[in-house]
FIKE-540808 format. One line per 4 residues: their letters; for each residue x, y, z of C-alpha. Coordinates in nm, 4 decimals, always signed. Each point is the difference from the previous one (the first is absolute). Layout:
A = X,Y,Z | ...;
This chain:
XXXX = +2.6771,-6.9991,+0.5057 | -0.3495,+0.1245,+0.0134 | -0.0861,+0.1448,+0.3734 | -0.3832,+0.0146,+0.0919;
XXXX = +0.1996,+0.2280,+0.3093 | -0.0061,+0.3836,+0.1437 | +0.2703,+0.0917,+0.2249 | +0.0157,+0.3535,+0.1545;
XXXX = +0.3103,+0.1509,-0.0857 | +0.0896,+0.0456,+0.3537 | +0.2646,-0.1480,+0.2340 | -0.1248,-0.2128,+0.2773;
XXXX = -0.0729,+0.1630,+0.3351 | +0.0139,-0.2143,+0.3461 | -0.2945,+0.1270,+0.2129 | +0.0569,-0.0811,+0.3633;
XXXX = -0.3251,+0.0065,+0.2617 | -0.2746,+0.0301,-0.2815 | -0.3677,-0.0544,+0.0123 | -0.0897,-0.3555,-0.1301;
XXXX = -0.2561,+0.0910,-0.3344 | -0.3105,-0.1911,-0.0463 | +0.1219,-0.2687,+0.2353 | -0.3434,-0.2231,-0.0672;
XXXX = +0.0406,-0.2608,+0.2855 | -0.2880,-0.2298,-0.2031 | +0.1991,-0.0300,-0.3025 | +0.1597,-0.3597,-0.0897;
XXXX = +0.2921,+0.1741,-0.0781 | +0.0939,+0.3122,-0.0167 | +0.1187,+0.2349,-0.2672 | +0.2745,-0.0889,-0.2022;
XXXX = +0.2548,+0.1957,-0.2117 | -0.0179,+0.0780,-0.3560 | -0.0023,+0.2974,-0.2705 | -0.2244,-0.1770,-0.2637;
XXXX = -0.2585,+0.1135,-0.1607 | -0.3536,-0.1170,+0.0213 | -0.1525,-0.0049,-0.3638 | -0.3424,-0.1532,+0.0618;
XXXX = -0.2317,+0.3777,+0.1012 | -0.2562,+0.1324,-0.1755 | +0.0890,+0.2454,-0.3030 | -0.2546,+0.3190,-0.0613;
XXXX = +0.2380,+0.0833,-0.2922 | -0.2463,+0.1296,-0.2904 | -0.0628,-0.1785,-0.3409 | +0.2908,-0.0462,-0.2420;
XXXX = +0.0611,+0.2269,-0.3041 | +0.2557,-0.2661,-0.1115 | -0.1003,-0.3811,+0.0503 | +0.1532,-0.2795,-0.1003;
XXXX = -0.0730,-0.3783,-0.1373 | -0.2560,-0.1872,+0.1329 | +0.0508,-0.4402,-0.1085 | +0.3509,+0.0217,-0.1954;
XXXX = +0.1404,-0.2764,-0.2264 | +0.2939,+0.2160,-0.0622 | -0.0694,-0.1001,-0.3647 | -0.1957,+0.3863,-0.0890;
XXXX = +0.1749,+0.3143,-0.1011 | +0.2180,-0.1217,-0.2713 | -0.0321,+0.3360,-0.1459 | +0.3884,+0.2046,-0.0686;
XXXX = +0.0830,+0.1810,+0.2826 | +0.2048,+0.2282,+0.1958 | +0.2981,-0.1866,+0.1647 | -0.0222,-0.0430,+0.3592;
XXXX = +0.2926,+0.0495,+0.2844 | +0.0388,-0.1860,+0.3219 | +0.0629,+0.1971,+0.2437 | +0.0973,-0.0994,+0.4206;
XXXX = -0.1944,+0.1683,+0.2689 | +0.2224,+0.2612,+0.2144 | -0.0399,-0.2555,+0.2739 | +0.2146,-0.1973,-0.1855;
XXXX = +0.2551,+0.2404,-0.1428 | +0.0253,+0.1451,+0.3174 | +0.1622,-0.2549,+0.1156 | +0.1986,-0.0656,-0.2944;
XXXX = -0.1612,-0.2730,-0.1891 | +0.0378,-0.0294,-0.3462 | -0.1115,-0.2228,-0.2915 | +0.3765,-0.0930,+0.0330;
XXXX = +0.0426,-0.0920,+0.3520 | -0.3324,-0.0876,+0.0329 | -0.1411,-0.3502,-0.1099 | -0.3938,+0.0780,+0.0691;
XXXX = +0.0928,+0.3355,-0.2067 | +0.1524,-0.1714,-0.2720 | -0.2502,-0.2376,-0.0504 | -0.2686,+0.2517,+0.0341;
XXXX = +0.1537,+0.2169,-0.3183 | +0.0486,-0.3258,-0.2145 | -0.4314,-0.0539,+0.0421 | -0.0033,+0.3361,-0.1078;
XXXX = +0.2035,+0.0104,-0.3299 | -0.1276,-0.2980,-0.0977 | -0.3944,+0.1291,+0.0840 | +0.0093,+0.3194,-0.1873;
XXXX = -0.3654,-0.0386,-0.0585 | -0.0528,+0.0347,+0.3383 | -0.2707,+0.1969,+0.1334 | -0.3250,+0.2201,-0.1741;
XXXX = +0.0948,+0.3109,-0.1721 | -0.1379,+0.3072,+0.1489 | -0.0113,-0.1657,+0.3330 | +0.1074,-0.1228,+0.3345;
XXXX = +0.0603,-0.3497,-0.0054 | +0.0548,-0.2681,+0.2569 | +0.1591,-0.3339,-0.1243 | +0.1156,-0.3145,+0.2234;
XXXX = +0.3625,-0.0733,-0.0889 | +0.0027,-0.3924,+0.0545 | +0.2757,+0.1185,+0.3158 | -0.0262,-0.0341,+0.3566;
XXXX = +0.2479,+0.1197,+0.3224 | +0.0804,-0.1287,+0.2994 | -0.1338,-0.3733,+0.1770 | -0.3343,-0.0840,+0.1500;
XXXX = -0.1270,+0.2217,+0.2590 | +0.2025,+0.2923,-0.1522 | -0.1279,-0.0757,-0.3706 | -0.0410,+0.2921,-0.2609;
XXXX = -0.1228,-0.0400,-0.3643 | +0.1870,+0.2626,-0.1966 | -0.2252,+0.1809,-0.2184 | +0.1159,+0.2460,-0.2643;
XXXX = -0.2380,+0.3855,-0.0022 | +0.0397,+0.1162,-0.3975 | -0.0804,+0.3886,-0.1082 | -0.0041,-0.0245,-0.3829;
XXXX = -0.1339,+0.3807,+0.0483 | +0.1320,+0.3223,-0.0302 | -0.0116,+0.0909,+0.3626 | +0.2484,-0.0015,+0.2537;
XXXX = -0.1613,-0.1713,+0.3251 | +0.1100,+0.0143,+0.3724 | -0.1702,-0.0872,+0.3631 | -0.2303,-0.2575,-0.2024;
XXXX = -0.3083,-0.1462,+0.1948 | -0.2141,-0.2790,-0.1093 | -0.2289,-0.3109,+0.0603 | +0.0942,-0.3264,-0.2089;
XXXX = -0.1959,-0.2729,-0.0682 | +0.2243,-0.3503,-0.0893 | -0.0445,-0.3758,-0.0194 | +0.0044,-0.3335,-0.2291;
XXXX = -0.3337,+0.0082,-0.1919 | -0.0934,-0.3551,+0.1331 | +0.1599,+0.0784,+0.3766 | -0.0292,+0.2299,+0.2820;
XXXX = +0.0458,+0.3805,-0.0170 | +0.3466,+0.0651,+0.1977 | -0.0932,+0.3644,-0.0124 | -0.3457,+0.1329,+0.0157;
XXXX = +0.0028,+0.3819,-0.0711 | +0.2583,+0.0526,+0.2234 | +0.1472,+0.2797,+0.0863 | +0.3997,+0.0775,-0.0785;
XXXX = +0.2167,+0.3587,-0.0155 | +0.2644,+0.0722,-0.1793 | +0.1891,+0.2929,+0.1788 | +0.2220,+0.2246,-0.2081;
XXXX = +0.2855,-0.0171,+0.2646 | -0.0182,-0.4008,-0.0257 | -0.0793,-0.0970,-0.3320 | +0.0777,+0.3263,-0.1914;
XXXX = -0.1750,+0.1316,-0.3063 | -0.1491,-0.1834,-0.2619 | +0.0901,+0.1625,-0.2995 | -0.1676,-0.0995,-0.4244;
XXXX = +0.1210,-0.2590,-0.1386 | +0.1331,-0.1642,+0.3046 | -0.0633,-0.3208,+0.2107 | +0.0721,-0.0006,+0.3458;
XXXX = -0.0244,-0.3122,+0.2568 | -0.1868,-0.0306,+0.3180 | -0.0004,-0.2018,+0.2362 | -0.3327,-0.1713,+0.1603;
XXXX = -0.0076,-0.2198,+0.3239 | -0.2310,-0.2972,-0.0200 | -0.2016,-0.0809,+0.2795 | +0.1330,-0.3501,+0.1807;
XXXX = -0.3584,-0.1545,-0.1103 | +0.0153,+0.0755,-0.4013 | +0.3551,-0.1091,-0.0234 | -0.0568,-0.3708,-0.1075;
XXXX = -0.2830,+0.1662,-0.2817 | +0.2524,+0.2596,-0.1195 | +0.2709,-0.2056,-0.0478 | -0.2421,-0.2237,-0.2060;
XXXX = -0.1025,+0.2953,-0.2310 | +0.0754,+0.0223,-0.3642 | +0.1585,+0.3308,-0.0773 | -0.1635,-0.0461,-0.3210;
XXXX = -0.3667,-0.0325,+0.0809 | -0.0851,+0.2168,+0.3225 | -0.2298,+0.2899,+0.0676 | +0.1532,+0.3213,+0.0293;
XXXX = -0.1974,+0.3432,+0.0865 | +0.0956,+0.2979,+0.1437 | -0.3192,+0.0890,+0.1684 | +0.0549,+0.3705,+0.0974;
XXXX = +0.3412,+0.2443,-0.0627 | +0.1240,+0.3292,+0.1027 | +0.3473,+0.1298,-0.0179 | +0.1850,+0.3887,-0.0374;
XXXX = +0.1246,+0.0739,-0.2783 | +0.3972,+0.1010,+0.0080 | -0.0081,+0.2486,-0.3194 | -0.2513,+0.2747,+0.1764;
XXXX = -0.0695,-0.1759,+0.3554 | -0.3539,-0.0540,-0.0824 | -0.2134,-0.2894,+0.0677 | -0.1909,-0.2142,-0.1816;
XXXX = -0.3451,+0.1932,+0.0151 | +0.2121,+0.3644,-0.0981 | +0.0241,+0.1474,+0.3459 | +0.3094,+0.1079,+0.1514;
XXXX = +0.0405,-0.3590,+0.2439 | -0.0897,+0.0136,+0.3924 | +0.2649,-0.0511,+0.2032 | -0.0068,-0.1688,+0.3035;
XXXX = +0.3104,+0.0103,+0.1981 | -0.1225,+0.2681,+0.2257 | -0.3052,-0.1899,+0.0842 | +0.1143,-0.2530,+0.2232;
XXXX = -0.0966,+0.0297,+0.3688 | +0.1496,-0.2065,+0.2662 | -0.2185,-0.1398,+0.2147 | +0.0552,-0.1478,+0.3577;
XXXX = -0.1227,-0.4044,+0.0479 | -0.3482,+0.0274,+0.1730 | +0.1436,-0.2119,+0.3428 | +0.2843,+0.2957,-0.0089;
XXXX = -0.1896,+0.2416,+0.0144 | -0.2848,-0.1181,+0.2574 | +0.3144,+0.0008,+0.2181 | +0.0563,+0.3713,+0.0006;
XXXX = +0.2956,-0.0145,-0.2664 | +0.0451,+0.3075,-0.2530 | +0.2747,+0.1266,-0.2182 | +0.0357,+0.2718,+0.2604;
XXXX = +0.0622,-0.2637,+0.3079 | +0.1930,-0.2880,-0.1496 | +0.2919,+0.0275,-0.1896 | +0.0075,-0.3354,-0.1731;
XXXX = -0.3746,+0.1616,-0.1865 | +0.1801,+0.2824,-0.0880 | +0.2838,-0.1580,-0.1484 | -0.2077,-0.2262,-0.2268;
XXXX = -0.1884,+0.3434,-0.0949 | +0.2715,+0.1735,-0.0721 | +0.1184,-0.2830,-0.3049 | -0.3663,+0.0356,-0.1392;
XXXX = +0.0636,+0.3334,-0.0245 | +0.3110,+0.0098,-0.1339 | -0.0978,-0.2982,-0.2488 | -0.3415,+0.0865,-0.1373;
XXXX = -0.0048,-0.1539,-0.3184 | +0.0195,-0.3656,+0.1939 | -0.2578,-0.2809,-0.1029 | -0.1119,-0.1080,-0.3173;
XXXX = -0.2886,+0.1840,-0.1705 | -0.3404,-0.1412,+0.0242 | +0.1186,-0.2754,+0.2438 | +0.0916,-0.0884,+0.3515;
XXXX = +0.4077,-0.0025,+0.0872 | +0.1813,-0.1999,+0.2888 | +0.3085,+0.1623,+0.0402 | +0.3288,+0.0077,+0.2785;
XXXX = +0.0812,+0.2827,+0.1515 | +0.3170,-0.0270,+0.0393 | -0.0366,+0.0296,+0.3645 | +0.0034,-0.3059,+0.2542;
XXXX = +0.1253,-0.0305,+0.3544 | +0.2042,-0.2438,+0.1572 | -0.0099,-0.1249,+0.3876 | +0.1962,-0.2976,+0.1743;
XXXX = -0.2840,-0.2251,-0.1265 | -0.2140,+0.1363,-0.2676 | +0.0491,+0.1857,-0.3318 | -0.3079,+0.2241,-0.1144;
XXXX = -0.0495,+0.1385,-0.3823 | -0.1935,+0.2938,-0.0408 | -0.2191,+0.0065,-0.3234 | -0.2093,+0.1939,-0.2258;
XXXX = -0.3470,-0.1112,-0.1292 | -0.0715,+0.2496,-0.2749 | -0.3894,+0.0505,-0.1453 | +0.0206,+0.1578,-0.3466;
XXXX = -0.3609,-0.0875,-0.1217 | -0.2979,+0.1579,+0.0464 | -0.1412,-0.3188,+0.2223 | +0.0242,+0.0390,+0.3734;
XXXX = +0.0741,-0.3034,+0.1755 | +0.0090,-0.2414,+0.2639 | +0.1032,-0.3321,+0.1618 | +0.2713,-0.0802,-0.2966;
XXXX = +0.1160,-0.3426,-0.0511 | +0.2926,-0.1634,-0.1835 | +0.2582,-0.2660,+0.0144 | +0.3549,+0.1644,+0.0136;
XXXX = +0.3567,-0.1866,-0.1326 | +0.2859,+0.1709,+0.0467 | +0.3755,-0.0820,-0.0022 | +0.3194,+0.1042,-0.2756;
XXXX = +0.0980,-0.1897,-0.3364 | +0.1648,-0.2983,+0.1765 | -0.3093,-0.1649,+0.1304 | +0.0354,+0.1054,+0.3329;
XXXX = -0.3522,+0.0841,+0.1434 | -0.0867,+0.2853,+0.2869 | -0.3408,-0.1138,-0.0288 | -0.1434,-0.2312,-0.2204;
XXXX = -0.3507,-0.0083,-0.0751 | -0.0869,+0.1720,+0.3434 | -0.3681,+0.0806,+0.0166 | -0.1120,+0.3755,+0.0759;
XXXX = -0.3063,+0.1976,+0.1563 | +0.0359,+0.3508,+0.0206 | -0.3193,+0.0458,+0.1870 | -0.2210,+0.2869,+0.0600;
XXXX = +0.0041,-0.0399,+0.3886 | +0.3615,+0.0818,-0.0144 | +0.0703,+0.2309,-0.2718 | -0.3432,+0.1241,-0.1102;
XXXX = -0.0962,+0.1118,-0.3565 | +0.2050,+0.0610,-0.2962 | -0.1119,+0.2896,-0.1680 | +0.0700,+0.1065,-0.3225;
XXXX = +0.3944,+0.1258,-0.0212 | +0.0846,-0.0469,+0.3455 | +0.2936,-0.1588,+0.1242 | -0.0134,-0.2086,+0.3424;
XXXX = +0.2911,-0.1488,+0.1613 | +0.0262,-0.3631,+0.1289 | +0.2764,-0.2220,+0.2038 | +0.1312,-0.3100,-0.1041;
XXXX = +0.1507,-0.2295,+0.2318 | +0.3188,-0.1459,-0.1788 | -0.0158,-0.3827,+0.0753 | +0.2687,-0.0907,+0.2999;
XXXX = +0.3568,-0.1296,-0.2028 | -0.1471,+0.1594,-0.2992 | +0.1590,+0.3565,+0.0470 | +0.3172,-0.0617,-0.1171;
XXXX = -0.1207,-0.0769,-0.3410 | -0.2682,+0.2516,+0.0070 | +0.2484,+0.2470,+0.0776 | +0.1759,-0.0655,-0.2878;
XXXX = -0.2450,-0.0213,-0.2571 | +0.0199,+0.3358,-0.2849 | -0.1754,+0.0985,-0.2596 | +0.2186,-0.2003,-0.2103;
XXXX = -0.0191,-0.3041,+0.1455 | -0.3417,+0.0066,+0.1062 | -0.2500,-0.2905,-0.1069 | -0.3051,+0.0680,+0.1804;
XXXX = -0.4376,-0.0164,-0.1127 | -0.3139,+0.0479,+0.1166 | -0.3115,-0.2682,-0.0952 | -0.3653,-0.0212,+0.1016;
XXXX = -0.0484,+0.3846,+0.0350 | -0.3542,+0.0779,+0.1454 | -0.1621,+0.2578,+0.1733 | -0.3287,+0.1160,+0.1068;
XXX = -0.1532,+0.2940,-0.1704 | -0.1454,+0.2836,+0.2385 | -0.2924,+0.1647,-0.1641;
């Protein structure tokens, strides 16, 4: 059901004679596929207006008030889901009727359902965002703070975005679920948790508001998607390649252009192009690494899973270095493009993996910070 995916709404293109990019001979492995999103960057979001619960019994607000509707994301609708066809749905709206309570009034509220999606190594803790103001909210960003009081914080301000497109608006009165990935390392301590005594905090949170497309300090909201640039990979470009001289560069240009709003606000995006070429032997993937914060960056790390719904893996637990030798920095919303070697008698299935079938994450995300 819930997809931590972006896919480019384009059809696939076979290239045929193209440049190898950031082909870093001293890797252990190179690049692999996937259109996940990393969630562990820095935020330099400013300080709430509207913060939520810090240690939660859910035993306090037993004051009357408004009734509060569940309500999908458009992820979900989207693709047709429905508290009737949907189990997780279903079960989501029954926590909710019988929780009325739920949530500070006045406020933003983040509350732990008790629910989790998906198996080890693709676990999610389903966590339930409640407006019980009279706003109407939309491309919501936000650290959160979360843990057992006597365990291990599975998330330590980190940062998370909740893009209007995706996850729709958040309107009053209304409780909407998301969706969190747990890191492979915190899944035995989550799964230990009692919903009823944790520590929740939101730490910072921004968002537009729908009814007069401000945001949350007044001002008509920045928008970013003309300020990606697309940057050529360092070892590329040492070689003499420019958008002007090779065509494969321009091609990948041309989709940041035409797809500016790509990448998650206030974090770092892996994402498929959509383009790969095949020879008699190999299959290459072309892919975007997208830099929405205001960090620039260099020699990333993370372990990368990838596969569909059945099981079947692409890659499982592959380790990654994007270093700066190969693709130098990452500045602040730029856009660099990578190739990732699809492992041999692997293509089939990664050839037929779609956004809806798609089961893929991304752990262990680190990076160096460049000052």
């Amino acid at each position: 059901m819930k997809k931590v995916v972006l896919v480019l709404g384009i059809a696939i293109v076979l290239l045929a004679g193209c440049d190898y990019i950031g082909n870093n001979s001293d890797k252990k492995s190179e690049e692999k596929n996937t259109s996940v999103v990393l969630t562990e960057s820095e935020s330099n979001s400013k300080q709430s207006t509207a913060t939520a619960s810090s240690v939660t019994t859910k035993a306090e607000n037993k004051q009357e008030k408004e009734p509060i509707t569940f309500v999908p994301q458009n992820d979900e609708t989207d693709k047709g889901l429905t508290i009737e066809n949907d189990e997780t749905l279903a079960k989501l709206q029954k926590i909710v009727d019988e929780n009325q309570d739920m949530g500070f009034e006045d406020d933003i509220t983040i509350v732990y359902s008790g629910q989790t999606f998906g198996e080890t190594s693709n676990l999610a803790g389903i966590f339930f965002i409640v407006n019980r103001t009279d706003k109407s909210l939309k491309n919501m960003k936000f650290t959160y703070t979360f843990g057992g009081i006597d365990r291990q914080l599975i998330f330590d301000q980190k940062a998370f975005a909740l893009s209007e497109e995706k996850f729709g608006t958040l309107e009053p009165n209304t409780v909407m679920p998301m969706y969190f990935p747990i890191e492979r390392e915190n899944e035995m301590a989550f799964k230990e948790i009692d919903a009823t005594q944790v520590i929740e905090k939101i730490d910072t949170f921004n968002y537009d508001t729908a009814d007069n497309d401000t945001d949350s300090s007044g001002k008509e909201p920045a928008t970013s998607e003309d300020e990606l640039t697309f940057k050529i990979p360092k070892q590329n470009s040492d070689k003499g390649q420019t958008i002007e001289n090779n065509q494969l560069m321009a091609n990948l240009k041309q989709l940041v252009d035409e797809n500016p709003s790509i990448g998650f606000e206030n974090d770092v995006t892996v994402l498929y192009s959509q383009l790969h070429e095949k020879s008699e032997d190999q299959l290459l993937a072309y892919f975007f690494i997208i830099n929405r914060t205001n960090t620039t960056m260099e020699n990333l790390s993370f372990i990368f899973n990838y596969g569909n719904k059945n099981g079947e893996k692409v890659w499982d637990r592959e380790q990654y270095r994007i270093s700066s030798e190969v693709f130098g920095t990452f500045e602040p919303f730029t856009v660099i493009p990578m190739t990732m070697e699809v492992p041999a008698g692997k293509e089939e299935l990664f050839l037929s993996i779609t956004e809806k079938n798609i089961q893929t994450s991304i752990e262990n995300f680190h990076y160096e910070k460049v000052n």
